[in-house]
DSSP file (Angstrom, degrees, kcal/mol; ACC not computed):
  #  RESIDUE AA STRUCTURE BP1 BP2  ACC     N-H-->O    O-->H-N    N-H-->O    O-->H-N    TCO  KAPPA ALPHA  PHI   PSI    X-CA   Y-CA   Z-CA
    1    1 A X              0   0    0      0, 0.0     2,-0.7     0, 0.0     0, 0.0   0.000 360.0 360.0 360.0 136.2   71.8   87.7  132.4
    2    2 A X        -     0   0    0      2,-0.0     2,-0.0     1,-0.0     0, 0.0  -0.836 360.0-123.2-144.8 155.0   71.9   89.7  129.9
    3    3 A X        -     0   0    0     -2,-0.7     2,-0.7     1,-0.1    -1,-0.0  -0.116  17.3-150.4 -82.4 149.1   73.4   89.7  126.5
    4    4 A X        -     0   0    0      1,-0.1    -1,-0.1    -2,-0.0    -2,-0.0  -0.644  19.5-117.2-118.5 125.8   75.5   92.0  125.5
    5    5 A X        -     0   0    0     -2,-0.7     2,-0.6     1,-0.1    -1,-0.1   0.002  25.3-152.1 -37.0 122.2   75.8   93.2  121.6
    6    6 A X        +     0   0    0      2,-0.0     2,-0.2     3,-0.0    -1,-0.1  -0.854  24.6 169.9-114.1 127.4   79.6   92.3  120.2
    7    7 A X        -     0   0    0     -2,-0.6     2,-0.4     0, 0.0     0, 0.0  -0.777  42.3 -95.5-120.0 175.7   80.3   94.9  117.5
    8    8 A X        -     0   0    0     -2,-0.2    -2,-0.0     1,-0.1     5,-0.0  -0.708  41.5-106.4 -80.8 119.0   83.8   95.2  116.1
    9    9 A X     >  -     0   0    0     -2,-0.4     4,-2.0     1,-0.1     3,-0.4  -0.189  29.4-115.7 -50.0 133.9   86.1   97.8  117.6
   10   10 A X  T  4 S+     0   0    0      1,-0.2    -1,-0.1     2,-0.2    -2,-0.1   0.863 113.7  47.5 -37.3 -49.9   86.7  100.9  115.4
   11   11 A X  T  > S+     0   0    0      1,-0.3     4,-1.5     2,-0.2     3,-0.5   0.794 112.8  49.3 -82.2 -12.6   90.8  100.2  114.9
   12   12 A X  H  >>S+     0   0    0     -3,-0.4     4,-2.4     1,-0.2     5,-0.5   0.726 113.4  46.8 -85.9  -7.8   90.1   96.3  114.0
   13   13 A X  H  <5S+     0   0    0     -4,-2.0    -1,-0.2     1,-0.2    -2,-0.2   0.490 114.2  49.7-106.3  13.6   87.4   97.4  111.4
   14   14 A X  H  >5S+     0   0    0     -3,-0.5     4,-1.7    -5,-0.3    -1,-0.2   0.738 109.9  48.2 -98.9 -48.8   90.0   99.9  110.3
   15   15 A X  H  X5S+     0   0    0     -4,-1.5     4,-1.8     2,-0.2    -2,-0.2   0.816 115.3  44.0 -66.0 -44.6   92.6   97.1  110.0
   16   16 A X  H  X>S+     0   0    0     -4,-2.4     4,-1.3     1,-0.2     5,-0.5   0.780 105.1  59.2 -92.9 -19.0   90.2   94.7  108.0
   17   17 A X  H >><S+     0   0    0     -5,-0.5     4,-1.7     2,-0.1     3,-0.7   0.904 112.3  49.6 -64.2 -40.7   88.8   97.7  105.5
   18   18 A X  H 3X5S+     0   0    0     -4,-1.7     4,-3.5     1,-0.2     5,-0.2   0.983 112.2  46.3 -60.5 -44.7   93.1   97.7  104.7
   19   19 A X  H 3X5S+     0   0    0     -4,-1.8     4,-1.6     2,-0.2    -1,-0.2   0.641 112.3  42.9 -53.1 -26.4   93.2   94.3  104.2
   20   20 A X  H <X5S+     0   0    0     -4,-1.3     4,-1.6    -3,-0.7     5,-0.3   0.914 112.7  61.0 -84.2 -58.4   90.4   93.9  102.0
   21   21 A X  H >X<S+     0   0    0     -4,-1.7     3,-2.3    -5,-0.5     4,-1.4   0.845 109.2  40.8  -2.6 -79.0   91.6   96.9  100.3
   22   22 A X  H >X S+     0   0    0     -4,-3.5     4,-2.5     1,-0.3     3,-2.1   0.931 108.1  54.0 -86.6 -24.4   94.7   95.4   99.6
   23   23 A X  H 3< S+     0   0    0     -4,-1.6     4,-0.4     1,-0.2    -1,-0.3   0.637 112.1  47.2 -73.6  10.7   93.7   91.9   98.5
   24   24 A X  H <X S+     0   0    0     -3,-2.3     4,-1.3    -4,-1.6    -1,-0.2   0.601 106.6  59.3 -95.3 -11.9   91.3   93.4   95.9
   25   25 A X  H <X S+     0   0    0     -3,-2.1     4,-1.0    -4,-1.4     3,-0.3   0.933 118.8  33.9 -63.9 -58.1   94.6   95.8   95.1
   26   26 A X  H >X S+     0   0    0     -4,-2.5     4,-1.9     2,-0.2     3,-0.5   0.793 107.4  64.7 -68.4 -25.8   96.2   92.1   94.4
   27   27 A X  H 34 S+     0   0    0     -4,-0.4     4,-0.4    -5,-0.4    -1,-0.2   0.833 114.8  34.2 -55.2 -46.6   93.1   90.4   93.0
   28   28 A X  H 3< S+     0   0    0     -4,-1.3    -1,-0.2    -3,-0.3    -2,-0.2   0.302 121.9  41.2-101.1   6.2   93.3   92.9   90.1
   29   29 A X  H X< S+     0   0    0     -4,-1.0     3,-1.0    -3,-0.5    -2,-0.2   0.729 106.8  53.8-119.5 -48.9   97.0   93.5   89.5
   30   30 A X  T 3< S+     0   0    0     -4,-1.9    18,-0.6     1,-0.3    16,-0.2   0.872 102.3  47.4 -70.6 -32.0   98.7   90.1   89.9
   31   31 A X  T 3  S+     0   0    0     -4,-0.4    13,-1.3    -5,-0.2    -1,-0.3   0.594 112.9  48.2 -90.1  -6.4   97.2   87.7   87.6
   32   32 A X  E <   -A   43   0A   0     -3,-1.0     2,-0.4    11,-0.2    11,-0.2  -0.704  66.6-128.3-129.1-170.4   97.2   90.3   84.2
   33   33 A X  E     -A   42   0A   0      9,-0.8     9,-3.4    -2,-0.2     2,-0.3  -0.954  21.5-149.4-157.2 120.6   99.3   92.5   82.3
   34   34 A X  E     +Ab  41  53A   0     18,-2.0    20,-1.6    -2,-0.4     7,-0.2  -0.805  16.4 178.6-121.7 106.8   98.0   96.3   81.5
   35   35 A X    >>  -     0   0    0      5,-1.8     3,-2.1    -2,-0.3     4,-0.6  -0.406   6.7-177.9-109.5  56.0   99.0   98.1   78.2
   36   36 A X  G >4 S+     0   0    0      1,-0.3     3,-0.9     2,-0.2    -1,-0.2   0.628  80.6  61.7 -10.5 -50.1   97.0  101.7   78.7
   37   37 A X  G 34 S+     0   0    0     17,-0.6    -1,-0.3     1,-0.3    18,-0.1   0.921 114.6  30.0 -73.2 -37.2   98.3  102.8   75.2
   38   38 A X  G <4 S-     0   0    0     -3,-2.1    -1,-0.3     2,-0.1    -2,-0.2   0.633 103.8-129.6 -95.6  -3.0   96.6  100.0   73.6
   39   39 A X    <<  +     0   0    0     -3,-0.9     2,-0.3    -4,-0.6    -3,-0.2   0.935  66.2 128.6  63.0  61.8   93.6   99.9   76.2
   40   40 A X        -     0   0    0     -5,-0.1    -5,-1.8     2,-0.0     2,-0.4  -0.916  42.8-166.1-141.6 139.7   94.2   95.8   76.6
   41   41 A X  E     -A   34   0A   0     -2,-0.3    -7,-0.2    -7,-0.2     2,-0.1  -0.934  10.7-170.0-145.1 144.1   94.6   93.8   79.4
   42   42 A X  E     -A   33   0A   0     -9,-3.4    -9,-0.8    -2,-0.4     2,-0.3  -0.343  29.2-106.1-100.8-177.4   96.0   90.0   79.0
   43   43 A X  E     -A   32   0A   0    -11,-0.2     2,-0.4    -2,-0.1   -11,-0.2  -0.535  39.1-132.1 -94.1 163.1   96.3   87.1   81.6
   44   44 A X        -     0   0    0    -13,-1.3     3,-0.0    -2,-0.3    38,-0.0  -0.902   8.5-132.0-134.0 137.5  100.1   86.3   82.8
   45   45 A X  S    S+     0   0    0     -2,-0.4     2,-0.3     1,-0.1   -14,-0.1   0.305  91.9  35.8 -87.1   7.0  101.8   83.0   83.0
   46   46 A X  S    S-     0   0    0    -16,-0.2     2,-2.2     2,-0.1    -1,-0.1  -0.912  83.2-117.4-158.4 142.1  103.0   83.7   86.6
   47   47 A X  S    S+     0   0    0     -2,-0.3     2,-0.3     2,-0.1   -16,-0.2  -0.456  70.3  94.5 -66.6  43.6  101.6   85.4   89.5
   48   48 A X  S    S-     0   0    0     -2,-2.2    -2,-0.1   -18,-0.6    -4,-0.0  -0.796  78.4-103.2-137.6-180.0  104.1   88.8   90.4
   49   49 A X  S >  S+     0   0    0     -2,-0.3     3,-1.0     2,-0.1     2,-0.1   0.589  74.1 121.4 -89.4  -1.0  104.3   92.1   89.7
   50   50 A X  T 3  S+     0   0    0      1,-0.2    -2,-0.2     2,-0.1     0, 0.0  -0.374  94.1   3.8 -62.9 128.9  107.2   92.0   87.0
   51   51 A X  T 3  S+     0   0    0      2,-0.1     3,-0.4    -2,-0.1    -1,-0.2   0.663  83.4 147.9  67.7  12.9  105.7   93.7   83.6
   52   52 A X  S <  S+     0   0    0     -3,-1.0   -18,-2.0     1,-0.3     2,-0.5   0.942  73.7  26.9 -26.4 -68.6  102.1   94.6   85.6
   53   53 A X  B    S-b   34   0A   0    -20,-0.2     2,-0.6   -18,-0.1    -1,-0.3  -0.923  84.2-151.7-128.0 102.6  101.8   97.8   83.2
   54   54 A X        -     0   0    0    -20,-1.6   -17,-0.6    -2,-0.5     2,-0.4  -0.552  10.1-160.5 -51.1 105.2  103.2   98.0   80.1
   55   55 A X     >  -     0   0    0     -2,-0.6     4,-1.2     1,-0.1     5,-0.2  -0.701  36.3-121.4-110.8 169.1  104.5  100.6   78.2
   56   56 A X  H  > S+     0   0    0     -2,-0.4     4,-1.5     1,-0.2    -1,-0.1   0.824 114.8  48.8 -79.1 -10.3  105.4  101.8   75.1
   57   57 A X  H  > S+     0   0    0      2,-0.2     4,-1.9     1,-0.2    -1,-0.2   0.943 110.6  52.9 -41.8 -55.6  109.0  102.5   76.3
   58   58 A X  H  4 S+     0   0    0      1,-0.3    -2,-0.2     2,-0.2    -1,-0.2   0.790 110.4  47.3 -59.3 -33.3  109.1   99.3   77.7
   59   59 A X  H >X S+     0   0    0     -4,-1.2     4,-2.3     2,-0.2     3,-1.3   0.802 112.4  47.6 -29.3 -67.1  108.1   98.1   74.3
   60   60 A X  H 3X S+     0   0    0     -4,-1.5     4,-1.3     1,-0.3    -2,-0.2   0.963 113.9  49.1 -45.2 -73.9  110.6  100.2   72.3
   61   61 A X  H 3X S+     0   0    0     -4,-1.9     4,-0.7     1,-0.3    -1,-0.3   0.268 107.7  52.9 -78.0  23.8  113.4   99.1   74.6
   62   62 A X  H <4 S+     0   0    0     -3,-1.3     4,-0.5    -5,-0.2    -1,-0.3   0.866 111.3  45.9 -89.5 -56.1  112.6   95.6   74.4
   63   63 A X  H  X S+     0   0    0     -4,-2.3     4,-1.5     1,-0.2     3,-0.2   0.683 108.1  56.2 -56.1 -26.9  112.6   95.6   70.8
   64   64 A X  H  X S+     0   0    0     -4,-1.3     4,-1.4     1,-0.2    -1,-0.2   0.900 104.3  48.7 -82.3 -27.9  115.5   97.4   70.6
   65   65 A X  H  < S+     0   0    0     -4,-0.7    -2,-0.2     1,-0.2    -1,-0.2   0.442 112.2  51.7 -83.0  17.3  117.8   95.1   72.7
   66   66 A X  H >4 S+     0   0    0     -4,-0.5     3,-0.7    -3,-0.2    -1,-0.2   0.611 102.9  57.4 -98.0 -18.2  116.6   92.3   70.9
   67   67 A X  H 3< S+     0   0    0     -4,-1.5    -2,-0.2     1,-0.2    -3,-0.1   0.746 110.6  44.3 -35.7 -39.5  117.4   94.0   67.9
   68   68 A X  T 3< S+     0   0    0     -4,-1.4    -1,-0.2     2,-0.1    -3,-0.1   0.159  91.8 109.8 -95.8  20.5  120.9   94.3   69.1
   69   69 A X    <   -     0   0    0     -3,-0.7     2,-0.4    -5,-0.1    -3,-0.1  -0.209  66.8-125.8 -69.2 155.0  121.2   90.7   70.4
   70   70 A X    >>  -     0   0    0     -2,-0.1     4,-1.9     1,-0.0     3,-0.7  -0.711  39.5 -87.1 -96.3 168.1  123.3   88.3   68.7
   71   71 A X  H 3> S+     0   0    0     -2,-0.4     4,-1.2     2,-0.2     5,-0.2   0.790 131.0  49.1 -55.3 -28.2  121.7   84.7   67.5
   72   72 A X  H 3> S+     0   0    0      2,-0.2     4,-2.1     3,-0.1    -1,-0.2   0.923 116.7  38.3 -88.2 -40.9  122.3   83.1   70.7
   73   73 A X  H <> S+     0   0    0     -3,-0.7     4,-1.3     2,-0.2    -2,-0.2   0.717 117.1  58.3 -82.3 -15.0  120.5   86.3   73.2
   74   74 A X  H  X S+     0   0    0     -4,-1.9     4,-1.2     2,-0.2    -2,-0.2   0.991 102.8  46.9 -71.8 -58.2  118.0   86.3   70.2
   75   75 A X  H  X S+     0   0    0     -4,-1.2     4,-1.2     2,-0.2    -2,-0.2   0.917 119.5  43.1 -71.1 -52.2  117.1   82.5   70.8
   76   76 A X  H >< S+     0   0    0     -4,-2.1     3,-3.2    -5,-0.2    -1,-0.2   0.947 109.0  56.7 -34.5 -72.5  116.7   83.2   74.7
   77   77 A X  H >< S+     0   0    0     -4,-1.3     3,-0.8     1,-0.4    -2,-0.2   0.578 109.4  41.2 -85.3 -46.0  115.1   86.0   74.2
   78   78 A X  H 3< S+     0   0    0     -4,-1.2    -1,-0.4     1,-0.2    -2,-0.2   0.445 106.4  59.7 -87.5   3.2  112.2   84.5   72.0
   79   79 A X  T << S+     0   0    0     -3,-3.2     2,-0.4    -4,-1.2    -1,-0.2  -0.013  86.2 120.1 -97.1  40.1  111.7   81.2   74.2
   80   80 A X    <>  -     0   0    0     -3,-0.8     4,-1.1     1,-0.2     5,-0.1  -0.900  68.5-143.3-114.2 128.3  111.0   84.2   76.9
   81   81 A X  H  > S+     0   0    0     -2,-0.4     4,-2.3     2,-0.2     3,-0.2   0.848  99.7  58.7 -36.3 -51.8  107.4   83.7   78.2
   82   82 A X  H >> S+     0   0    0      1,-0.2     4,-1.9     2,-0.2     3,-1.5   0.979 115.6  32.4 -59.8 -89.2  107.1   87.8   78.2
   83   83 A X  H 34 S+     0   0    0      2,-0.2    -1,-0.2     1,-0.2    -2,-0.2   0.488 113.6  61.7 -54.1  -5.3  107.9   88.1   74.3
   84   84 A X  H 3X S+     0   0    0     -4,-1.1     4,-2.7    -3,-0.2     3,-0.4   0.791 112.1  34.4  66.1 -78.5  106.3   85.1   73.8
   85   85 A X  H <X S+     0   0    0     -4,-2.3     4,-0.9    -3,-1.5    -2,-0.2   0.836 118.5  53.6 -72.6 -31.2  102.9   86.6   75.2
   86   86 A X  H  <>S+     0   0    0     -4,-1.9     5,-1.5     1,-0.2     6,-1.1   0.546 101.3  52.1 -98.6   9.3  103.5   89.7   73.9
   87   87 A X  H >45S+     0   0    0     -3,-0.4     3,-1.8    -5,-0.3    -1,-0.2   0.785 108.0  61.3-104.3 -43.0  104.2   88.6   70.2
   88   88 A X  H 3<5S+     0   0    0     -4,-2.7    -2,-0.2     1,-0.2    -3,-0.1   0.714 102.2  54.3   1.1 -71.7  100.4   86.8   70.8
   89   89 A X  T 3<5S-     0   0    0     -4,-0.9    -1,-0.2     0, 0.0    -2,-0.1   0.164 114.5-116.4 -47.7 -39.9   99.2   90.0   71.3
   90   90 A X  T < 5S+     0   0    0     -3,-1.8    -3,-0.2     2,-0.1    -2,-0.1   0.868  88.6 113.1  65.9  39.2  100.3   91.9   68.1
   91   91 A X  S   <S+     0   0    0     -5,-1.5     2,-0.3    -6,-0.1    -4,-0.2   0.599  75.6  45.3-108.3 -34.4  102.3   94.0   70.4
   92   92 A X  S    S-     0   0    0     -6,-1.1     2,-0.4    -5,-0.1    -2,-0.1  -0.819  75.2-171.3 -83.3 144.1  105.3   92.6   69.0
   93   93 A X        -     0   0    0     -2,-0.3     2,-0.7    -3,-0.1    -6,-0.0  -0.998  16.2-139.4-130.3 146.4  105.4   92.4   65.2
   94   94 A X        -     0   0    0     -2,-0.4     2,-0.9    -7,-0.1    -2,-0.0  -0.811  22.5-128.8 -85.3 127.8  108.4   90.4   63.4
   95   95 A X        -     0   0    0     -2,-0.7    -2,-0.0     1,-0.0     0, 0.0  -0.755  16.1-130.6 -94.7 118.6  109.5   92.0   60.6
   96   96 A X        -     0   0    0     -2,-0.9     2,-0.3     1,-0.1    -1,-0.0  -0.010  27.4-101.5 -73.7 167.7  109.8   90.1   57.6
   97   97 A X              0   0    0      1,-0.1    -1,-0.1     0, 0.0     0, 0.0  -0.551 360.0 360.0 -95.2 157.5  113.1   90.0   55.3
   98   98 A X              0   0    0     -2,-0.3    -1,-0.1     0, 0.0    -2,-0.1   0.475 360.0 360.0 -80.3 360.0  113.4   91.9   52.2
């Protein structure tokens, strides 16, 4: 008898290069949170893609609707994991009162 090499067919070794592909895509995207303008990347309290890459728009308009919050979406709005981490950071700054 004789034994016969088993190599991997071209489309399954096509299929696992995508797959590896993408769980190294996910490896490096889920678990942090990517501000390019400041060249930082943090850990994340939950596993998704919500807030991946930060920007400084997103930044602006964060700050500005909590600027225009009232005392009660203002108290949400800082027990929010996301401003929370991002006040950590020095990404947020509170501004003290005059």
């Amino acid at each position: 008898m004789s034994e016969e090499i088993q190599t991997i067919p071209k489309a399954k070794r096509s299929y696992l290069g995508w797959i590896i592909f993408i769980l190294i895509v996910l490896g490096l995207t889920l678990p942090f949170h990517y501000v390019p303008a400041e060249l930082r990347m943090f850990p994340k309290d939950h596993f998704t893609f919500k807030n991946t890459i930060i920007t400084e728009s997103d930044i602006s308009e964060l700050v500005e609707r909590y600027n225009n919050a009232n005392l009660l979406e203002k108290t949400a709005m800082n027990n929010d994991p996301y401003i929370q981490t991002l006040r950590e950071h020095g990404l947020i700054i509170d501004k003290p009162l005059k």
